[in-house]
C-alpha positions in Angstrom: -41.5 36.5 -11.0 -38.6 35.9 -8.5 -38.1 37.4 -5.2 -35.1 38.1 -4.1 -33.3 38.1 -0.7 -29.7 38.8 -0.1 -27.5 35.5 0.0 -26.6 35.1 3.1 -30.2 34.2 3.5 -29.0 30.8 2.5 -27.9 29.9 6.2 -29.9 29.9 9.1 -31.2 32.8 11.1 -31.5 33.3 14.9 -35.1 34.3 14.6 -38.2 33.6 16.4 -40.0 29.9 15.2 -43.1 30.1 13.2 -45.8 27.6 14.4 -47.4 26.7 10.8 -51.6 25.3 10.9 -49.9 21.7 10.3 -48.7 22.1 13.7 -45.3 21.8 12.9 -42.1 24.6 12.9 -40.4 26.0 10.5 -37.5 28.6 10.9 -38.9 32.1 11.2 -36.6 34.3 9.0 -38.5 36.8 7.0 -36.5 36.0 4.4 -36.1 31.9 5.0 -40.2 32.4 4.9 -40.5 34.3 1.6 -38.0 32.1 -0.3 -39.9 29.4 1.1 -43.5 30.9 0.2 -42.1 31.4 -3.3 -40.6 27.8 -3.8 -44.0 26.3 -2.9 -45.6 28.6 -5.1 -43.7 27.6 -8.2 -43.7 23.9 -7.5 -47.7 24.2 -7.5 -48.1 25.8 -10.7 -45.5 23.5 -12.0 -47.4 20.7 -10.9 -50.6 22.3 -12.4 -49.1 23.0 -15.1 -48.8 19.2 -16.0 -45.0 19.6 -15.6 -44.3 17.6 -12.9 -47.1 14.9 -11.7 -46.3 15.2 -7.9 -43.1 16.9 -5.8 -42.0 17.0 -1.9 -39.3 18.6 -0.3 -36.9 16.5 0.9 -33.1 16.3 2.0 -31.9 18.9 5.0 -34.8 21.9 3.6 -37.1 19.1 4.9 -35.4 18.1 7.9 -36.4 21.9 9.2 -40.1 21.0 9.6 -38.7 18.3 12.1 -35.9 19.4 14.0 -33.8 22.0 15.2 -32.8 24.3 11.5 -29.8 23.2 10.3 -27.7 25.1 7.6 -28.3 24.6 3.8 -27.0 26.2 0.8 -29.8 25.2 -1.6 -33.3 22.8 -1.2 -33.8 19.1 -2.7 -36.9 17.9 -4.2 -38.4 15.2 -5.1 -40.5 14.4 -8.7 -42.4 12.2 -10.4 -42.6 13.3 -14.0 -45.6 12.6 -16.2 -43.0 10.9 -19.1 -39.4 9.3 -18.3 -39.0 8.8 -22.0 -35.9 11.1 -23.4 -32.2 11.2 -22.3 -33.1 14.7 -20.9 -36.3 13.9 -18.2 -35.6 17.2 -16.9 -35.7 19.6 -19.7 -39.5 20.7 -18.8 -39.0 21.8 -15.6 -35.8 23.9 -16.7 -38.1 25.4 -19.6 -40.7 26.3 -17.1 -38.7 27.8 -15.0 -36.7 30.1 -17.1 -40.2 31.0 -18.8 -40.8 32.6 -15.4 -37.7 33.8 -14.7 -35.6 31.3 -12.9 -32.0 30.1 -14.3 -30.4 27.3 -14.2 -27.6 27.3 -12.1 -25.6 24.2 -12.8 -28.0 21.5 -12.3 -30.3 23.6 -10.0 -32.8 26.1 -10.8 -31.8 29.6 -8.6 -34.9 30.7 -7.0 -34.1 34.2 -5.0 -30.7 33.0 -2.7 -31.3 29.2 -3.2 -30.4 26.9 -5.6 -33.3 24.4 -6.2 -32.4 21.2 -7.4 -35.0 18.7 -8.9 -34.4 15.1 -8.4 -36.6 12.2 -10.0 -37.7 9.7 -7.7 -35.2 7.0 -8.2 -36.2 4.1 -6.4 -38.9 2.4 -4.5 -38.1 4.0 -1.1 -38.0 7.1 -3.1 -41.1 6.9 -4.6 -43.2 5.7 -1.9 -41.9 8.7 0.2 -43.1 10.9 -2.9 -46.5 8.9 -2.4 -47.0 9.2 1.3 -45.4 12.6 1.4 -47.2 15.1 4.0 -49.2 18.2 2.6 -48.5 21.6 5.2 -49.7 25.1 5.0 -47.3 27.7 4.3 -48.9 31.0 4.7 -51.8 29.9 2.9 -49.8 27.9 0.3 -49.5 24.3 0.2 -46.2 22.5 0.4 -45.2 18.5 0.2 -42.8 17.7 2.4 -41.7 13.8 3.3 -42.1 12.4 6.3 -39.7 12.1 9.1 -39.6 8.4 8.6 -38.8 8.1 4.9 -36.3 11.1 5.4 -34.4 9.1 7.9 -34.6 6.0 6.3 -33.4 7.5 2.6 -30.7 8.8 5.0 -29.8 5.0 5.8 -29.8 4.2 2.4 -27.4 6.7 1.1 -25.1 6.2 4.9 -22.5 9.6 3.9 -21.6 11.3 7.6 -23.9 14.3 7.3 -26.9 11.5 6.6 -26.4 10.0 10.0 -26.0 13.4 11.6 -29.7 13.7 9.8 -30.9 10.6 11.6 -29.7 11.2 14.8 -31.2 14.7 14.5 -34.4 13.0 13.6 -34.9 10.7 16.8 -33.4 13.3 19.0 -36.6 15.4 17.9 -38.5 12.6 18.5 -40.2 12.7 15.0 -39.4 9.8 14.5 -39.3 6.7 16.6 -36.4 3.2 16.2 -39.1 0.8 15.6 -41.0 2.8 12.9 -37.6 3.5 11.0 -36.6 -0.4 11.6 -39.7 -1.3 10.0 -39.6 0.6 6.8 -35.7 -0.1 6.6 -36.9 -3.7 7.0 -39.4 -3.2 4.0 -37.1 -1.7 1.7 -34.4 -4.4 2.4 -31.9 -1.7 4.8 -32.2 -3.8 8.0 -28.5 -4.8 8.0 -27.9 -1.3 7.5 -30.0 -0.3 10.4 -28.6 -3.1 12.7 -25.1 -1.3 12.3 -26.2 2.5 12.4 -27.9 1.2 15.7 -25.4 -0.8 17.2 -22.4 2.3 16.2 -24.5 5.0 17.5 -27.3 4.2 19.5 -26.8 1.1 21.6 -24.9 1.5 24.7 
């Protein structure tokens, strides 16, 4: 059933980091922690469930395991779905959520202050980041989360303002490095893109 925390929740906090046993930090809100706890938890049993065939967090909820937090009003994930067949892909994971007490809000699923939204993988770069996505431990609860490289270069791809922010953010962390994002840009055909993002905000 859900958990609730008040709203404001759905910014950042000022509190203390949390080292996790993947070695990697996470923003260490009570709150941030328990929403998060509860989102892994449901995209498990979704997953065992045979709802979904595979899931990692991605967009700016990711971006937290790699840099400084940064403010979000809801959490992005990625999905591969066991059938694409139908006009409505998503219909089983709205079903299975309202069977345990999440409702749709929009096109996201409300799970205690944030909205959730569920996004099939919808390309190759996409899809191989769903593949190669990193498994942490969250208080004893697995959680997929993609990779500093595939989150920077999806960021390429989709080139809006806040998406370069996320790619500066990224190399400033030093989770990333240029020649591993120019190589899996170059792989996914974004090396043009990469050549300008470089040359407008990294070369001197």
């Amino acid at each position: 059933m859900p958990r609730h925390c008040g709203r404001d929740a759905r910014a950042t906090s000022n509190g203390p980091p949390l080292a996790l046993t993947s070695g990697v930090t996470w923003l260490a809100s009570s709150c941030i922690l328990s929403l998060m706890k509860e989102v892994a938890e449901l995209l498990n049993a979704m997953r065992a469930a045979g709802v979904i065939s595979e899931y990692a967090l991605f967009g700016a909820i990711a971006q937290m395991r790699y840099t400084e937090p940064v403010a979000t009003l809801d959490a992005d994930v990625l999905v591969a779905m066991p059938s694409s067949e139908g006009l409505d892909v998503l219909r089983p994971i709205y079903e299975f959520c309202a069977h345990r007490g999440y409702r749709p809000e929009g096109e996201a699923v409300r799970v205690g202050a944030w909205p959730v939204q569920f996004i099939p993988a919808f390309s190759p770069l996409t899809q191989e980041a769903l593949e190669q996505a990193a498994t942490a431990d969250f208080e004893g609860v697995s959680l997929r989360v993609v990779g500093a490289d595939y989150l920077a270069v999806i960021a390429l791809s989709v080139g809006r303002a806040k998406d370069q922010a996320r790619i500066l953010g990224l190399l400033e962390s030093a989770s990333v490095g240029r020649e591993q994002v120019a190589r899996l840009a170059a792989r996914h055909g974004l090396t043009e893109a990469w050549r300008r993002f470089e040359s407008r905000f990294l070369n001197d």
